[in-house]
C-alpha positions in Angstrom: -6.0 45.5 18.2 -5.7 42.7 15.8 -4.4 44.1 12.4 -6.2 41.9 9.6 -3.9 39.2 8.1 -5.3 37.5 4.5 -5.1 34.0 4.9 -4.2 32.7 1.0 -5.3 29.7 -0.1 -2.8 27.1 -2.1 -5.1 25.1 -4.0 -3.9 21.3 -5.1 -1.1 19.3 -3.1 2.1 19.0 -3.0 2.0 15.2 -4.2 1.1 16.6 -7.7 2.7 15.5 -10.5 1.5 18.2 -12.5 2.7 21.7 -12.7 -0.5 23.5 -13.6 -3.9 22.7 -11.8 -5.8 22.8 -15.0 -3.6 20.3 -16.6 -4.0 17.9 -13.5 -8.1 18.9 -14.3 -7.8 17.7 -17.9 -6.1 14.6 -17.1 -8.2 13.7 -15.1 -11.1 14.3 -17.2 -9.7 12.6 -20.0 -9.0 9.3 -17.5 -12.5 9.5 -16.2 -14.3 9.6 -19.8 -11.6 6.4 -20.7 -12.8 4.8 -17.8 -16.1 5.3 -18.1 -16.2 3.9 -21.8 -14.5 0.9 -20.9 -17.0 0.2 -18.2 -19.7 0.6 -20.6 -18.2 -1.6 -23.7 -17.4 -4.4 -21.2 -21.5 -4.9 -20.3 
């Protein structure tokens, strides 16, 4: 028999930058909603 191993899951990469997931999320938030109002001033 098999005994039952718990795989974990690592969430985010290695290549991050950021030391907290939700900080990396926030970031990214904030660059999206910069992005998306320059996008709609420039039309």
């Amino acid at each position: 028999m098999q005994k039952d191993t718990v795989k974990t899951f690592e969430r985010g990469s290695a290549l991050s930058i950021f030391n907290s997931d939700r900080m990396e999320d926030i970031i990214a938030l904030i660059l999206a909603f910069a992005l998306a109002i320059a996008i709609y001033l420039s039309y």
